[in-house]
C-alpha positions as CSV (number, residue, x, y, z in Angstrom):
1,X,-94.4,-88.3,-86.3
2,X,-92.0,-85.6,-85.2
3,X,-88.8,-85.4,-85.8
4,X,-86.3,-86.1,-83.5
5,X,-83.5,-84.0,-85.1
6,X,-80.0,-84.6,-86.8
7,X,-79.9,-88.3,-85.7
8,X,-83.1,-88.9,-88.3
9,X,-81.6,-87.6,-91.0
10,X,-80.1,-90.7,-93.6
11,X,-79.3,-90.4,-97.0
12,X,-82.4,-91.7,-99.5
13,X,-79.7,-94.4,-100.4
14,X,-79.4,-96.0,-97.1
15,X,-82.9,-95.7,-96.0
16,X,-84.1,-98.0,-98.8
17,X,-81.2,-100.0,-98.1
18,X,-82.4,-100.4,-94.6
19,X,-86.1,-100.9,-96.2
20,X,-84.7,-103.9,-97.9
21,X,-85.6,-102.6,-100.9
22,X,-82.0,-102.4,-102.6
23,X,-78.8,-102.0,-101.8
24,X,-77.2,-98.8,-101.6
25,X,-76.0,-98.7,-105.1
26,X,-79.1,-100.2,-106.4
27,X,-80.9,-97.5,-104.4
28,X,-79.2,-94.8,-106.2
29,X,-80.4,-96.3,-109.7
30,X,-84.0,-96.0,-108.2
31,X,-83.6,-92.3,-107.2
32,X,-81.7,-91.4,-110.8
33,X,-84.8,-93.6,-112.4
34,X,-87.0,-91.2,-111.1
35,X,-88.7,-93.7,-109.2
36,X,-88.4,-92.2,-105.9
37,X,-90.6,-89.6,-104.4
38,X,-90.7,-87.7,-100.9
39,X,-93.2,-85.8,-99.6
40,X,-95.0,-85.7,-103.0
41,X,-92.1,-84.8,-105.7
42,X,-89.6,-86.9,-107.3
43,X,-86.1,-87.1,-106.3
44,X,-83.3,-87.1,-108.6
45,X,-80.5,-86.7,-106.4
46,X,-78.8,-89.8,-104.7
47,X,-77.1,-88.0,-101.5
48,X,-80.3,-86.6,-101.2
49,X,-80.9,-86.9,-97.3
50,X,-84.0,-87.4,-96.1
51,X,-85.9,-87.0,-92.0
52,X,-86.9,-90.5,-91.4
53,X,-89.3,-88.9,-88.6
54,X,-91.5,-87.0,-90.6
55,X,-90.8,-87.4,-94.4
56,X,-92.8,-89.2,-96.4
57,X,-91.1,-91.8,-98.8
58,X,-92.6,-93.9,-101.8
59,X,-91.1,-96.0,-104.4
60,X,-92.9,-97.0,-107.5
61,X,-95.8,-96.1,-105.9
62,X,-95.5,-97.7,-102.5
63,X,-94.7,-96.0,-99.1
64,X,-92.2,-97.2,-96.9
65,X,-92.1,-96.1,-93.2
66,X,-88.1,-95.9,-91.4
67,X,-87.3,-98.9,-90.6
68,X,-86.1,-100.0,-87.0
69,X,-82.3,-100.0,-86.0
70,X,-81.6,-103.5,-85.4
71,X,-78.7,-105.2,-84.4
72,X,-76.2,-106.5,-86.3
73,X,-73.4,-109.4,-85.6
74,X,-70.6,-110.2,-88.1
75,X,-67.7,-112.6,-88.4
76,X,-64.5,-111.2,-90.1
77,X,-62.0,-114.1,-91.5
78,X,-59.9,-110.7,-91.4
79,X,-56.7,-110.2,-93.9
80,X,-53.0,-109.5,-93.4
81,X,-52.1,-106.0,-93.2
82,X,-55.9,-104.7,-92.9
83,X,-56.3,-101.9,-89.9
84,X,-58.6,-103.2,-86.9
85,X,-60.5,-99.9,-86.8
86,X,-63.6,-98.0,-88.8
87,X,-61.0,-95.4,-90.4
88,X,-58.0,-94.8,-90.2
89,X,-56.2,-91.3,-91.2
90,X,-53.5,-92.7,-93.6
91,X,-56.2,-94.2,-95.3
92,X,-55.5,-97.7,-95.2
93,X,-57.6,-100.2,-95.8
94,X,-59.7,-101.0,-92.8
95,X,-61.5,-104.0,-91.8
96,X,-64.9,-101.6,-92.4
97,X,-63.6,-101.9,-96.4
98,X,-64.0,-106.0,-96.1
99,X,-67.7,-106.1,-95.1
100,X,-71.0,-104.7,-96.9
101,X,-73.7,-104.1,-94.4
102,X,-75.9,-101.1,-94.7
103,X,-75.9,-100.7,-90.7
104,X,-72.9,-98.9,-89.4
105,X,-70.7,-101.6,-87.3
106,X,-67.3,-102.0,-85.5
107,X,-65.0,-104.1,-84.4
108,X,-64.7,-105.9,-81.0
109,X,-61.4,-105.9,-79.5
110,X,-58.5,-105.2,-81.9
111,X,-56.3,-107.9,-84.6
112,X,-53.0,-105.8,-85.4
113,X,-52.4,-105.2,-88.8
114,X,-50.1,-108.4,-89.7
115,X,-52.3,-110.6,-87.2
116,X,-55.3,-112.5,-89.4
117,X,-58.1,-114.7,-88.5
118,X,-61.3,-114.2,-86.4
119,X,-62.8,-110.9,-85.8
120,X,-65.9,-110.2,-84.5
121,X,-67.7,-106.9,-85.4
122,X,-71.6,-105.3,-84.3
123,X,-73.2,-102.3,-83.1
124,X,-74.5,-103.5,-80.3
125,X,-72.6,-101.9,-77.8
126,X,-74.2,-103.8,-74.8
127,X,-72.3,-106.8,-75.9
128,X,-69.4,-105.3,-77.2
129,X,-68.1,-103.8,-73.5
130,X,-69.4,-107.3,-72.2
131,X,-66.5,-109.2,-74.4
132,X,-64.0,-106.6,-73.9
133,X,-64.7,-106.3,-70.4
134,X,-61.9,-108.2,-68.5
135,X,-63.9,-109.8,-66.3
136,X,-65.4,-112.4,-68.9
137,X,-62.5,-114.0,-69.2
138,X,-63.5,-114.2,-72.9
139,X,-61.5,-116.8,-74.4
140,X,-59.1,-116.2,-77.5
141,X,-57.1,-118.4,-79.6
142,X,-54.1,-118.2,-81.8
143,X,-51.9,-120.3,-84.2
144,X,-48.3,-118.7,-83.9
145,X,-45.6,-119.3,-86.7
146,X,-42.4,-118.9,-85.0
147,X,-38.5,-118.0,-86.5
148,X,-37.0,-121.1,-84.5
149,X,-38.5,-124.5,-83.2
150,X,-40.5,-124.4,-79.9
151,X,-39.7,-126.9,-77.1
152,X,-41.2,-128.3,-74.1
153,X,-39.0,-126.0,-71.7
154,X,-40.1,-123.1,-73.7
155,X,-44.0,-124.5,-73.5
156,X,-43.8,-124.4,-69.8
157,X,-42.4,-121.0,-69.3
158,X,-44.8,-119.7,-71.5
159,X,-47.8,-121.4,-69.9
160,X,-47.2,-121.1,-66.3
161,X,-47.4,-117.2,-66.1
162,X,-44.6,-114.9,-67.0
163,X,-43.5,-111.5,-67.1
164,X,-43.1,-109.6,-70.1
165,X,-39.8,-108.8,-71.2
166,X,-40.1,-105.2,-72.2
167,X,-42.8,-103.6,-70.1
168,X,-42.8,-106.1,-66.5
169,X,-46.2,-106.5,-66.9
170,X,-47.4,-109.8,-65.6
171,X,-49.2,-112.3,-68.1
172,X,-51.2,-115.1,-66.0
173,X,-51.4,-118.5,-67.1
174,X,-52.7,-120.3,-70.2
175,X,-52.6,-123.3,-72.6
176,X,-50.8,-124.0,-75.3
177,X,-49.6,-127.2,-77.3
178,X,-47.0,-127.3,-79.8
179,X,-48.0,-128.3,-83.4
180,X,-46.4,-131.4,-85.3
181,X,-43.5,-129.4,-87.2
182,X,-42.1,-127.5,-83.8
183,X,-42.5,-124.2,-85.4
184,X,-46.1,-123.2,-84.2
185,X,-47.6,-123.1,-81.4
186,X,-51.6,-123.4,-80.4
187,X,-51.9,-120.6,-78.0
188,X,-55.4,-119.9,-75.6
189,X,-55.4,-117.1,-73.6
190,X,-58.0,-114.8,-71.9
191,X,-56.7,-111.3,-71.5
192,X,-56.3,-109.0,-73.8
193,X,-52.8,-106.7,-73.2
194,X,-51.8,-104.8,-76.6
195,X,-49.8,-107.0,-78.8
196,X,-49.6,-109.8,-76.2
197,X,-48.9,-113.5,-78.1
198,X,-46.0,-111.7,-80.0
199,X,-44.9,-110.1,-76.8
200,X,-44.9,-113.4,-75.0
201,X,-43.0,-115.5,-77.5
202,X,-40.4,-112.6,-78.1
203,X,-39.9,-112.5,-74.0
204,X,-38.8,-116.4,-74.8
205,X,-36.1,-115.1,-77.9
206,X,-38.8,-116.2,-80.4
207,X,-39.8,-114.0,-83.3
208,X,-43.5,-114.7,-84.9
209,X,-43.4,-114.7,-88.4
210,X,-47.0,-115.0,-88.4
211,X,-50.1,-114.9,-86.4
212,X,-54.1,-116.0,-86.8
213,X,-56.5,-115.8,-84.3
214,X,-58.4,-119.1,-85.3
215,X,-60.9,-118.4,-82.6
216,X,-62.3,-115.9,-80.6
217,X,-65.1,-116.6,-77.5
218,X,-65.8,-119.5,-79.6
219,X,-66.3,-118.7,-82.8
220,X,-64.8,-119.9,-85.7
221,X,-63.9,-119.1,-89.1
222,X,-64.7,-122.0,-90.3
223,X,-65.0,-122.3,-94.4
224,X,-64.6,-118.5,-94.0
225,X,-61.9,-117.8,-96.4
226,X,-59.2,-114.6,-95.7
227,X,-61.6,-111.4,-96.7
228,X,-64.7,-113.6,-96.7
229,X,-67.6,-112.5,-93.7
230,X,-71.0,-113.9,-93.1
231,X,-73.8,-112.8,-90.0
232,X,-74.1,-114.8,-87.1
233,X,-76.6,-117.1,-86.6
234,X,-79.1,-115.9,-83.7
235,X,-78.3,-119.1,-81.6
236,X,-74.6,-118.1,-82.1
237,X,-75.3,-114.8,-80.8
238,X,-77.4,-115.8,-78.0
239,X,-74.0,-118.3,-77.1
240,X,-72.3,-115.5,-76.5
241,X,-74.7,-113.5,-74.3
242,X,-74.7,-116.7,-72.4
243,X,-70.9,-116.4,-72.2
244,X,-71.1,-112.7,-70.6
245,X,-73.7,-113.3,-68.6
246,X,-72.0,-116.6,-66.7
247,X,-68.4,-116.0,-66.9
């Protein structure tokens, strides 16, 4: 095979990673052990970078051909005061620091930092624009803590379609309940407007003194604990091609 250029270039660690041969650290033990040859001579470097095109790879004696990108779908029971991005310049601690998966992900959509819960995170872009997209009305929902006890007055005006407070932007209608104590709220909307479930409670005089999205286009957390992740399950991923697909 030919290469193809830059874009088949990998570090050793990552390719055997992708082989399923070991994980990235383990990888590196392999390469330091001397166990890892390409194109005929041991390696002893680990950032050693190899062209998964053309470059021949064997460990303990077996070759191992690159491996096929495939894609990869994971749920985030994401922590307070993580950053909803794959870096961030201050280098805080992203959600990319909670997960360990040898293929390079992102997030769909965006959690602020204080906001935990449900996040959803793949690179497969196809479906990524397809939930984002405001046209599937994907649906998203929220347990609000508020500063003050909610009432039925307030649960109308914030269901029937208001207008934020600060910006005039108009926020159509949704659902909502109020939980047994009076101080949170169960909150399902389908947009998407920056910051938009604390927005809508403080255009009401509410503050939120905390926020989790407990589900997001149906998916659930579940006995995910805060931090914890897992992969979806291929009927769960199919669910939500169905949910594009026939908004």
């Amino acid at each position: 095979m030919k290469s193809t250029g830059k874009d088949d270039q990998v570090r050793i660690n990552r390719f055997l990673a992708l082989c399923g041969i070991a994980s990235r650290r383990a990888a590196d033990e392999l390469v330091i052990q001397g166990r890892v040859m390409v194109n005929g001579k041991v390696i002893s470097t680990p950032g050693f970078k190899i062209d998964t095109g053309r470059d021949e790879v064997i460990v303990d004696g077996k070759e191992f051909a690159c491996p096929e990108k495939r894609k990869v779908y994971i749920l985030l029971n994401k922590p307070r005061n993580v950053i909803t991005t794959s870096s961030d310049e201050r280098n805080r601690e992203t959600v990319l620091d909670c997960i360990d998966s040898e293929e390079r992900v992102f997030p769909v959509g965006r959690l602020d930092r204080k906001t935990t819960g449900v996040l959803l995170l793949t690179n497969d872009g196809i479906l990524a624009n397809k939930l984002t997209h405001p046209s599937s009305n994907v649906k998203k929902e929220y347990i609000a803590l508020l500063d003050e006890k909610f009432t039925q007055k307030h649960l109308l005006q914030l269901t029937g379609g208001m207008r934020l407070k600060d910006t005039g932007e108009k926020v159509s209608p949704c659902r909502a309940k109020i939980l047994d104590d009076g101080l949170q709220v169960l909150l399902s909307i389908h947009e998407g407007k920056n910051h938009q479930v604390r927005r809508m409670f403080e255009t009401l005089g509410f503050t939120v003194k905390r926020l989790e999205r407990v589900a997001y286009a149906g998916l659930q957390a579940g006995e995910l604990r805060r931090g914890e992740w897992r992969y979806l399950s291929r009927n769960e991923v199919r669910e939500l091609y169905k949910l594009v697909e026939n908004p």
